[in-house]
N, C-alpha and C positions, 0 to 999 in steps of 0.2 A: 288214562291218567287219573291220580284220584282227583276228586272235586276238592277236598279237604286243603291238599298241598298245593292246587292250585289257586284258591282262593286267597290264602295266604301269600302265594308269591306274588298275586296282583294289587294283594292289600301293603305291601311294602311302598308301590308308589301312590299311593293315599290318592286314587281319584276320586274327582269332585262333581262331573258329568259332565263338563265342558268341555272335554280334551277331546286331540285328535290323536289315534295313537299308531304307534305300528309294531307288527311279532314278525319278526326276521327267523327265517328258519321256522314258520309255523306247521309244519308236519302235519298231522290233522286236525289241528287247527286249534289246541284243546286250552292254549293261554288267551288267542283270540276269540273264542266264542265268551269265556271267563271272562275277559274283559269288556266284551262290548256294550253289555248293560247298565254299566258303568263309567261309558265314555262319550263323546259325541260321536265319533264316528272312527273303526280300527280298519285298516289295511292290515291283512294277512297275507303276507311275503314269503315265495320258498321257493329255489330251484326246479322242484319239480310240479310239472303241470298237474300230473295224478294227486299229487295228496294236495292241492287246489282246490280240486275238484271234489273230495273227500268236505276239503271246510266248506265248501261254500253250499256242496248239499244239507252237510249241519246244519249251516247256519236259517236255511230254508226251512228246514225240518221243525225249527226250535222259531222260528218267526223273527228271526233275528234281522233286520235292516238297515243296519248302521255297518256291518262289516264289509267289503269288496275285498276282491283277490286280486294280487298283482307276481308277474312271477320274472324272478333275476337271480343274480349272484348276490351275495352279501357283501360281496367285493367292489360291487357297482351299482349303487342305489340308484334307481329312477326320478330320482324324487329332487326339488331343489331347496337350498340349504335353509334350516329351523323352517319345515317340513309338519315336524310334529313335537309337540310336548310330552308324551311317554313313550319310550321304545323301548319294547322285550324283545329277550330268544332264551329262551329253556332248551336245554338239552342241544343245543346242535355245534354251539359255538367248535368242541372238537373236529368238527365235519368242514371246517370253512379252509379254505384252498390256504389266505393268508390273512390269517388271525387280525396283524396289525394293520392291515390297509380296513378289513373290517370295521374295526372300533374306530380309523380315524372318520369313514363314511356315516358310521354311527352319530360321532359329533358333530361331523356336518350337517346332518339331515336333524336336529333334535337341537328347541330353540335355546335360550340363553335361561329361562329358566327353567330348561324342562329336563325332566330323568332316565336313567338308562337301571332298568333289571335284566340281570343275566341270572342263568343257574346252569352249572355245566359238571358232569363228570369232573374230579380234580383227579389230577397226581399226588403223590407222598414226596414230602420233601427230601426223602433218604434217595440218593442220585440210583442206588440200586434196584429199591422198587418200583421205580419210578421208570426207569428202562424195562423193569421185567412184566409191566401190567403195561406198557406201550404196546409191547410186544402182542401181547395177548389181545388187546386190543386191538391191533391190525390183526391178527390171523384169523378172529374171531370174525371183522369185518373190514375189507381191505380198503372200504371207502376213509375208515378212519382216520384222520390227520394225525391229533395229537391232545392226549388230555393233558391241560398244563396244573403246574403246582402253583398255589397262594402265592408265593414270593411273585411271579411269572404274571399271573392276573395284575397283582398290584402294581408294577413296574408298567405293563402294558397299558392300562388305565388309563395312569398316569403318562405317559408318553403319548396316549391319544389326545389328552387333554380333559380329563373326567379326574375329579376329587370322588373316591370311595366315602361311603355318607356310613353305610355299614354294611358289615362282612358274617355269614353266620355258617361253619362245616356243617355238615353232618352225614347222614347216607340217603341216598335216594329212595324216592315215597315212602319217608318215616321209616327207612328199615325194615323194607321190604325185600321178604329172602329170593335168592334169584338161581335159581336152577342152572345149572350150567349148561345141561342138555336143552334145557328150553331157552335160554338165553341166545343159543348159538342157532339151537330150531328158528325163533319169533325173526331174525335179521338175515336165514340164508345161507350160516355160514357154508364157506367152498366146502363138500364133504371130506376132501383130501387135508384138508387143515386142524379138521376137529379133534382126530389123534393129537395133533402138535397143543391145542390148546388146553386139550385135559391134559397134558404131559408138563406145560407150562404151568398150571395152576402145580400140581401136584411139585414140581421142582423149584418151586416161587421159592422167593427168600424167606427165613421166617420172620421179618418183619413185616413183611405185605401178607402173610395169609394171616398175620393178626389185624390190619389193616383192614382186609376184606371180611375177616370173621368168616374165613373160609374153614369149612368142617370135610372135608372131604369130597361133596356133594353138590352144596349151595355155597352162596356167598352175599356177601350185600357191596354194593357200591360205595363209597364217599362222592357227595355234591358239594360245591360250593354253591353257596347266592349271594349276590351282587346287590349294590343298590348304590348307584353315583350320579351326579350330575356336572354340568360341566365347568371346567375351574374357571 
């Protein structure tokens, strides 16, 4: 992940060194390692025990000692309620079983004054691309859930109980082009799927391959990022 885009997304919740914080869906760990030198102490949270173990050797490596590993669903926090004062997840929120039991755990665990950052794959508001880059998305990787659209974030938020503070599109790491072969290479995809997903990009709508600034080849993603706290 680059340094640049994640520095920025942890400069949205403006910490101060005090805080306790936690990255839900930390993967290899690359918002919580960003964050910890800047907080009192981060819990790095993820389903899986391996990329745990990925952060936690980072965090060795780099002499980091404010971070710990803890590992669950996002569905079922370990943790009891205003827990912590900054909660992150980059990138995973599409991965989570049920979105909105997530965000309401979210606002359980994170205190009355404290902030939630997200950044996640979006969808397009046109109901057609929006089906056809799902699509692609699960064939791509069948763990996928679901990348939701802006309207969908904003309602959910708001139905966990989080005021949206501010909202910013764009594509993923600054527009970074993404290889479709390597894209499907880097997650695994099923070899028997990769035909359907070049064949999916290639018969997209042509609003989503201008969307994706797909050229034949590459393409770039759209992100959203988040920054709310709770109402």
């Amino acid at each position: 992940a680059h340094g640049e885009v994640l520095e920025r997304f942890v400069a949205l919740l403006q910490p101060i060194g005090n805080e306790r914080a936690l990255d839900i869906a930390t993967g290899a760990g690359h918002v919580a390692l960003t964050l910890a030198p800047k907080v009192a102490e981060v819990t790095a949270y993820d389903l899986t025990t391996a990329m745990l173990e990925v952060t936690a050797d980072a965090a060795e490596a780099r002499g980091i000692a404010n971070l710990t590993t803890r590992q669950g669903s996002a569905e079922r926090l370990p943790f009891p309620d205003g827990s912590f004062d900054l909660v992150t997840s980059r990138l995973g929120a599409h991965h989570f079983a049920n979105i909105d039991l997530a965000l309401e755990e979210m606002r359980r665990v994170i205190g009355e004054e404290g902030r939630l950052a997200i950044e996640d794959t979006v969808s397009p508001d046109d109901a057609a691309s929006d089906e056809a880059l799902d699509r692609i998305e699960r064939l791509r990787d069948p763990s996928h859930v679901r990348n939701y659209t802006l309207a969908e974030w904003r309602e959910k938020l708001r139905a966990a109980g989080f005021e949206i503070v501010s909202e910013e599109t764009g594509y993923f790491g600054d527009g970074t082009e993404m290889n479709i072969e390597g894209w499907m290479e880097r997650i695994g995809t099923p070899v028997e799927n990769r035909p359907q997903v070049r064949s999916a990009f290639e018969n997209a709508p042509a609003k989503l391959k201008e969307i994706l600034r797909y050229d034949g080849r590459a393409f770039q993603i759209p992100v959203v990022t988040l920054l709310a706290r709770p109402q």
